[in-house]
Structures are given as C-alpha cells and as structure tokens.
C-alpha positions in Angstrom: 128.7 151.1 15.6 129.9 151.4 12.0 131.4 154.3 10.1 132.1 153.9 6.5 136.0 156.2 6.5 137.0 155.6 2.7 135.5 159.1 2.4 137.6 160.9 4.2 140.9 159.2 3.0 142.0 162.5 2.4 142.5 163.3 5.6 145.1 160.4 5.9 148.2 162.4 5.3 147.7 164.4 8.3 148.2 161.7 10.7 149.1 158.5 8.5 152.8 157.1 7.7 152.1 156.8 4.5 155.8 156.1 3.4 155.7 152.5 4.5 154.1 150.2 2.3 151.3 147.4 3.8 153.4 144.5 3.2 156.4 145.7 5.0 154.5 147.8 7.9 154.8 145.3 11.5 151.7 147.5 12.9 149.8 146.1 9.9 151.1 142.5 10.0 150.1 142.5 13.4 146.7 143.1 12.5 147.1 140.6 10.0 147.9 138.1 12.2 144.9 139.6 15.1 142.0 138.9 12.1 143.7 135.3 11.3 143.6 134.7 15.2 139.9 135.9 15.5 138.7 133.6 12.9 139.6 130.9 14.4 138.9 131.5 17.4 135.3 132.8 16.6 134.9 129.3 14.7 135.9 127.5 17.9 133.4 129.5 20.0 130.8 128.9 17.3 130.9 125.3 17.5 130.8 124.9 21.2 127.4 126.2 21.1 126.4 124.6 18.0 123.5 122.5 19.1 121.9 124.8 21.1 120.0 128.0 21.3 122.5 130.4 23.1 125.7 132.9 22.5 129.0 132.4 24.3 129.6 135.3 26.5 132.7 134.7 29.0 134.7 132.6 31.0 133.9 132.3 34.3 136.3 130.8 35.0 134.4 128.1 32.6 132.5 129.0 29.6 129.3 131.3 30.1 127.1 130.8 27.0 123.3 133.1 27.6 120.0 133.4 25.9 119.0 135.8 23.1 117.2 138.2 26.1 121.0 138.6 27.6 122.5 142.2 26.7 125.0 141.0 25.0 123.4 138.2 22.8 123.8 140.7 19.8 128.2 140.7 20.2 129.0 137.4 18.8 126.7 137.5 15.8 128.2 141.1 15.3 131.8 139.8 15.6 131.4 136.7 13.1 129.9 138.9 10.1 132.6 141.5 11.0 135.2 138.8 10.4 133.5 137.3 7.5 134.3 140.6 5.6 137.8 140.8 6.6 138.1 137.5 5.5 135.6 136.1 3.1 135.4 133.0 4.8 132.5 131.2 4.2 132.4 129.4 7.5 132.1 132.7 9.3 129.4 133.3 6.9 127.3 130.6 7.9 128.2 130.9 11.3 127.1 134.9 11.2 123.5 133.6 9.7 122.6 130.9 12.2 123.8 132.9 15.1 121.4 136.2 14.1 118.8 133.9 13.4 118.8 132.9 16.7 118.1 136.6 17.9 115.0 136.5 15.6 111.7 137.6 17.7 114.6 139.2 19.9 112.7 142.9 18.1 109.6 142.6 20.1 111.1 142.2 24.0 110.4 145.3 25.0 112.2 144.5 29.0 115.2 145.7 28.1 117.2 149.1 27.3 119.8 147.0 25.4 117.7 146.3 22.3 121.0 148.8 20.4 123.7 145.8 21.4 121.5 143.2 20.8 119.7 144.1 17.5 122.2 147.0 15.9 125.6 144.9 16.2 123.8 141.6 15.2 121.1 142.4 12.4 122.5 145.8 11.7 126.4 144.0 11.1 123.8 141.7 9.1 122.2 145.0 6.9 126.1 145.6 6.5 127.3 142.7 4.6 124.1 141.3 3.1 121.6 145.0 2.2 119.0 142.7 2.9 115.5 144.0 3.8 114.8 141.7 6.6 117.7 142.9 8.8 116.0 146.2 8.0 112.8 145.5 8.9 113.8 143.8 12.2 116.5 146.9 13.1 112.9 149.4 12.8 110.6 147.4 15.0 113.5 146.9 17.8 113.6 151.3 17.7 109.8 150.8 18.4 110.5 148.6 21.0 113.5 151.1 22.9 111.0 153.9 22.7 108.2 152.6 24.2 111.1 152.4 27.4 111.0 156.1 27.5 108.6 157.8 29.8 107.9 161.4 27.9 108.0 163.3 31.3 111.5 162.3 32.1 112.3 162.4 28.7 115.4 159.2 28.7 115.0 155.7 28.2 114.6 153.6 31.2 117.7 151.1 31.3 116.8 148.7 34.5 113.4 147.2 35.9 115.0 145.9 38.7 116.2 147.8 42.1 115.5 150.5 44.3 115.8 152.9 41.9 112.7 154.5 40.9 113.7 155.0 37.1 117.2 154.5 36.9 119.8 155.4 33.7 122.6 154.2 32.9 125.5 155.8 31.0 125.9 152.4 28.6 122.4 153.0 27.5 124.3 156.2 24.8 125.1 153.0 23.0 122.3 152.0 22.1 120.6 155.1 20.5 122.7 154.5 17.2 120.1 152.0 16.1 117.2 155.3 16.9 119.3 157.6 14.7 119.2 154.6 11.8 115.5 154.3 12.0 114.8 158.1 11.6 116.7 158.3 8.7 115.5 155.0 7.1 111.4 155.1 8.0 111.7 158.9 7.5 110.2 158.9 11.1 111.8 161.4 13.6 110.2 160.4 16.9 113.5 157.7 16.9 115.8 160.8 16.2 113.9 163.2 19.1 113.9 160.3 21.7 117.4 159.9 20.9 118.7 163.4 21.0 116.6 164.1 24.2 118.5 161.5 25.8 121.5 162.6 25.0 120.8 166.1 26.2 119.3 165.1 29.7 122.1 162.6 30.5 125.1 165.1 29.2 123.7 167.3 31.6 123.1 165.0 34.8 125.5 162.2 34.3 129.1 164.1 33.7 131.2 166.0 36.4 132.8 168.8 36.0 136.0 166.9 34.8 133.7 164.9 32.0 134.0 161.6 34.1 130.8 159.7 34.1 128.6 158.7 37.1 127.1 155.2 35.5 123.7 155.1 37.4 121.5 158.2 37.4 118.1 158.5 38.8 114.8 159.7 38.2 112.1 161.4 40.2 108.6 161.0 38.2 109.0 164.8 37.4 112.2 164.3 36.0 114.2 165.6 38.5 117.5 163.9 39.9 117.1 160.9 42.8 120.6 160.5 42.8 123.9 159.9 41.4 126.1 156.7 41.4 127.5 153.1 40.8 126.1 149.6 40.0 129.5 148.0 38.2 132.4 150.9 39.1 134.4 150.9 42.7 132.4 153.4 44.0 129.8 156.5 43.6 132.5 159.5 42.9 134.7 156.9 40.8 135.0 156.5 37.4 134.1 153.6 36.1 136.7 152.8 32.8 134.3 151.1 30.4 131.3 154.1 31.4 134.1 156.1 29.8 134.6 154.5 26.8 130.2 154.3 26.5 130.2 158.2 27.1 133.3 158.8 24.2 131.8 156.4 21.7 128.0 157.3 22.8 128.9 161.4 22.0 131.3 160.9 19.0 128.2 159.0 17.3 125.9 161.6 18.4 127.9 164.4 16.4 128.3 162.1 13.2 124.5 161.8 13.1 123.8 165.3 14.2 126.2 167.9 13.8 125.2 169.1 16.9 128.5 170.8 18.0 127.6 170.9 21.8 128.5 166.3 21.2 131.4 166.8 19.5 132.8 169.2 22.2 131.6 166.6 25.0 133.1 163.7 23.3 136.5 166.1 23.1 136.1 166.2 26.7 135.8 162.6 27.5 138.7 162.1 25.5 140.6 164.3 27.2 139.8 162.8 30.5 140.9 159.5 29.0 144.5 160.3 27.6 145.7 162.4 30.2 144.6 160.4 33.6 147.4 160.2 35.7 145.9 156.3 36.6 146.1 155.6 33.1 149.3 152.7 32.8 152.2 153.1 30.0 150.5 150.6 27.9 147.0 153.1 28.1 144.9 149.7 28.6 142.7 151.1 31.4 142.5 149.4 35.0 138.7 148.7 35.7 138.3 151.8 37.2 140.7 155.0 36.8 140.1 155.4 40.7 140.0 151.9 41.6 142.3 151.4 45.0 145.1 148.8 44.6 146.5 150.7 41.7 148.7 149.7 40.0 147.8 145.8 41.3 143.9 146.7 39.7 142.7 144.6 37.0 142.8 145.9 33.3 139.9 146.2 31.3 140.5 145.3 27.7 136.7 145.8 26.5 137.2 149.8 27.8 140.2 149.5 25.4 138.3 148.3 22.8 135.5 150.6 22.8 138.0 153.8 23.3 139.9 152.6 20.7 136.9 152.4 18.0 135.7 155.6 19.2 138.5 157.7 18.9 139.2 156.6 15.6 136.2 158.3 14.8 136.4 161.1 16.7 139.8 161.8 15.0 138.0 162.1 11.6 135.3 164.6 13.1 137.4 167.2 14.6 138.9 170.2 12.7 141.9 169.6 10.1 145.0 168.8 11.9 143.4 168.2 15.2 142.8 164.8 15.0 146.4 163.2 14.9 146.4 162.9 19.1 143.0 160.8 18.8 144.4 158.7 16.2 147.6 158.1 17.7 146.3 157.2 20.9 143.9 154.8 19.5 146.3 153.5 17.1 148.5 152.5 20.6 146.0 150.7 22.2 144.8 148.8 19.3 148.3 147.6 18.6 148.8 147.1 22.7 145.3 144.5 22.6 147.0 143.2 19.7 150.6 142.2 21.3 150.7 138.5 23.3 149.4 140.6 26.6 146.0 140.5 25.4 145.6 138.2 22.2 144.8 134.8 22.9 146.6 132.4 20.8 144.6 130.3 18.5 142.8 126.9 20.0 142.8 128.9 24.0 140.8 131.2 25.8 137.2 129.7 25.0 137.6 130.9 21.6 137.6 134.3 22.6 139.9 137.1 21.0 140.9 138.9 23.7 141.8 138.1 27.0 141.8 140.5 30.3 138.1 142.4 30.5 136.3 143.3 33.5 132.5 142.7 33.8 131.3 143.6 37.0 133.9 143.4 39.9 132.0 144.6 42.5 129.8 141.4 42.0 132.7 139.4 41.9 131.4 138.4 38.2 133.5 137.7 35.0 137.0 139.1 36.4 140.2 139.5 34.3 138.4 137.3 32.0 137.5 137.3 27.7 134.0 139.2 27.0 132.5 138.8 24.0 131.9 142.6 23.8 135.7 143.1 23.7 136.3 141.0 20.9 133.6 143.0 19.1 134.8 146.7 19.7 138.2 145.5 18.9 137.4 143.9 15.7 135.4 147.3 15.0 138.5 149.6 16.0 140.6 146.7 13.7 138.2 147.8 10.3 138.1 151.7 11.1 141.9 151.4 11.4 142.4 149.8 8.3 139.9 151.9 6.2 141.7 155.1 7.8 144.6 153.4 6.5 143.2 152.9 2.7 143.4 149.4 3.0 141.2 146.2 2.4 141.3 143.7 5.4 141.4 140.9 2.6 144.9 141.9 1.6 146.5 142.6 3.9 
C-alpha cells in the first residue's frame, strides 16, 4: 500500500527526464491539476455523507454510500489523508479523522478476508500522516482478526462465507497481507509474517496459468487440495479478469519488498509481462474489464485495474535489477497520465465527487458498470505520490 521511494532517488537518472524542470513539465502540471481536482471532489463526497454513518462507494447509476463491514469502507478514509498530505488542507484533515473514526470497532469483525482494505488503507494511511499509537494498535488486532480466517491445514486465508464453495480464495485477498507483514515487524510476532508468506506460496502455485494470468476463485478441499478453479466477477472461468491482474502484480511486488524472496519478484515480472504485452490491451493501456472479454474492442474499461497496475509497477520498477526497471516505469507513467487526461478525470462539482470515472465492479452481476469506485480513486492517488517521489518532488509544490 505505501512505499517510502526518496531512498532510492538515485535510481532516478536511469529512467527520469531529469532535464525538464517541475514548473515547466505538462506531465507534472497535469498532476497538479489531478490532486486540485481530487480535493474537491473528495470534499464534495465527504459532505454528502456527513450526517451519517457510512462511506460513499459508487454510482449506481445514483450514489452508493455502505457500512463500515463493506470491503471497501477502508478507500475513502485512505484517499482523504492521502490528499491531505499532498495538500495540507485542513478540511481533508478533518474529513480523514471523522471518516476512520467511523471504521473504529471495524478490528474485531472477524467475517471478512478484507480486514487489509478496510483497516491498512484507512488506519494505516492514518499511522502515515499522524505516527499515532492508536492507528497502531488498531492495524495489530485487525492482523489477529485475518488470521483467525486461516484454517492451518489448508494453509490460506478463507476470503468468502458465502456459496458453494467449500473454502473458496480469492486472488484480491494478496492485498490484504500487507497489513500481516506490518504486524510481524511491528509486534516482533511472526505468526502474521508465516500466515502471510504461506499464502502467497499456496495461491502462486494454484491460482496462476502457465501464462501468469490469474484464475480469481480457487477452491479448497479440507485437505488442502484443489476443488476447482474459476470466476465470481471476470467473463468467464479460463478468462482473465483485468483487476485480478493488477491484485496478483501489486500482491507479488509487495511480497518481494517485505521479503526478498526472489521466487515474488520473478512472479510479479511475470504478471507484468502479461499486462504490457496483451494483444487486448487498447492504445491508451487502460484495460477492458477483462483482457478476454467478448465484444472487444466495444468492452467496458476498467480504470481501478489502471490504477492498481499503475501503483504497482511503479514499485516494481524500483525492485528489479539496475537498468531494468525503465519498461515498468514507463508503462505506469502512461497510464497514470492517460487516468489523468479528460477521458477519465471527472471535472470538479460531477461524478458524485469521485476522481475517476470508468471502473468496472462486477459485470457479470450487472453491478456498478462503467461507473467511479472509490477504490480507483485510491490506487490512483497512490500511483500519483509514488510518481512524484520517484520524481524527487513534494506534492505541495508542485
């Protein structure tokens, strides 16, 4: 979820124009203008909710606002202290604190595999700004909570209770061990770390054909052998599903910054690879729903498996060997500047308040379709701060 790159600035001149100053450079004026959009528009969606108890989510086509026990009540918390600090404005601040407080006693729910996207990109983005021990505090009992999801003959974390599924895993759930590898490290504790690699391991093994595409449901017998192999939210069971992409490149890339593990960074390579070089992929490289989906080129985009592709392979292009990460930052650096053209930024005071417009939720279900998510708007602003610290710059002046 968060990187700190000022570290490895040095690394900048092998893929960076560094000739062009900030003030004169349009790709960073375009950011510029992306960060003054999203705080506005994050305001807006802050104060349609303002009275109540709940997060906005979509538009559907009107505005879906959820509880604290949806998976993605953690986003919108996430993205308003991640604006704060390219900003410093205060109402974001306040915003940030009254929307995570609302995800207080969220640690504890234990019916849920999403506890990483709820707790980690709201309390964690929290932890971030503020080095509070709270956030702290809450970030280790939510790890307790996603372990107890993990049955030690199968050895993964149980995503869904619902279903026919006897114990079904889903590729998203990578996501969510980032907050497992935080609370090793921070409580001193490995049983987070071991759950967490041991997930990684079983699903790289089951989940990935042979072309390091992503099957997004996989499951379990009791003895931990395979049930089967398929789809819940992609067009069908040998497709692949765009955003179970982006999960599996950003889940892998994170595994090899907290490991070192070779075997991730060499899987997250992989994934990449699949990514740039799809022959469905369009000349703008924002992904259609599904890279397999069947009314190509007519298919809906997905602008949250941007986002999250983005982010990630501006990581991944500071974990590689020297001089091989210029392809992952160059392709990253396109689709960030593509979300960030009129195609896919919503102009201030429209789209519900949302950032981004043109996501895919579940189109199969019919549900959320070429519509804002509030997940998008949080991987993008994450992809907009690794850019800019790759970059050497400070989102406040800009």
């Amino acid at each position: 979820m968060r990187r700190n790159f000022l570290p490895i600035l040095g690394l900048l001149s092998l893929f960076v124009l560094g000739s062009c100053s900030a003030d004169r450079d349009p790709k960073i004026a375009s950011l510029k203008h992306a960060v003054e959009v999203a705080d506005s528009q994050l305001l807006d969606a802050a104060a349609e909710l303002d009275t109540t108890n709940c997060f906005p989510r979509s538009l559907m086509p009107k505005f879906r606002a959820v509880d604290a026990k949806d998976w993605t009540s953690g986003f919108f918390p996430g993205s308003l202290w991640q604006c704060y600090r390219f900003t410093g404005d205060e109402k974001l601040l306040a915003e940030a604190r009254k929307y995570t407080d609302r995800l207080e006693g969220i640690q504890y729910y234990k019916g849920t595999h999403d506890l990483g996207f709820m707790v980690f990109c709201s309390f964690g983005q929290q932890m971030e700004t503020l080095h509070d021990q709270h956030s702290e505090e809450v970030i280790v009992e939510a790890a307790k909570s996603l372990i107890s999801r993990c049955d030690p003959r199968i050895g993964l974390i149980r995503s869904w209770d619902f279903g026919e599924w006897n114990y079904p895993v889903i590729i998203d759930n990578m996501m969510n061990l980032e907050m497992l590898f935080w609370a090793s490290k921070h409580t001193g504790d490995p049983v987070y770390r071991d759950v967490a690699v041991r997930h990684a391991d079983i699903t790289m093994k089951n989940h990935f054909r042979d072309d390091a595409s992503s099957f997004h449901v996989v499951s379990y017998n009791d003895d931990g052998t395979v049930e089967s192999r398929g789809t819940f939210q992609g067009y069908s069971d040998s497709s692949a599903w765009a955003r179970g992409q982006a999960w599996g490149l950003y889940g892998y890339t994170m595994c090899y910054r907290e490991t070192g593990d070779e075997k991730y960074l060499k899987h997250a390579e992989r994934i990449a690879d699949f990514i740039m070089r799809h022959p469905n992929t369009p000349a703008d490289r924002i992904p259609y729903w599904d890279y397999n989906a069947p009314n190509i080129p007519d298919a809906p985009r997905d602008a949250s498996a941007a986002a999250v592709i983005s982010s990630a392979l501006f990581e991944l292009s500071t974990l590689v060997p020297e001089g091989e990460g210029k392809k992952y930052f160059d392709y990253a650096e396109t689709l960030l500047m593509n979300l960030s053209s009129d195609a896919y930024l919503a102009g201030k005071g429209t789209n519900g308040g949302f950032i981004l417009m043109h996501s895919v939720g579940h189109l199969p279900a019919d549900s959320e379709i070429d519509t804002p998510l509030n997940y998008a708007d949080y991987y993008y602003l994450e992809a907009i701060g690794r850019y800019l610290s790759l970059r050497g710059l400070d989102p406040r002046r800009i």
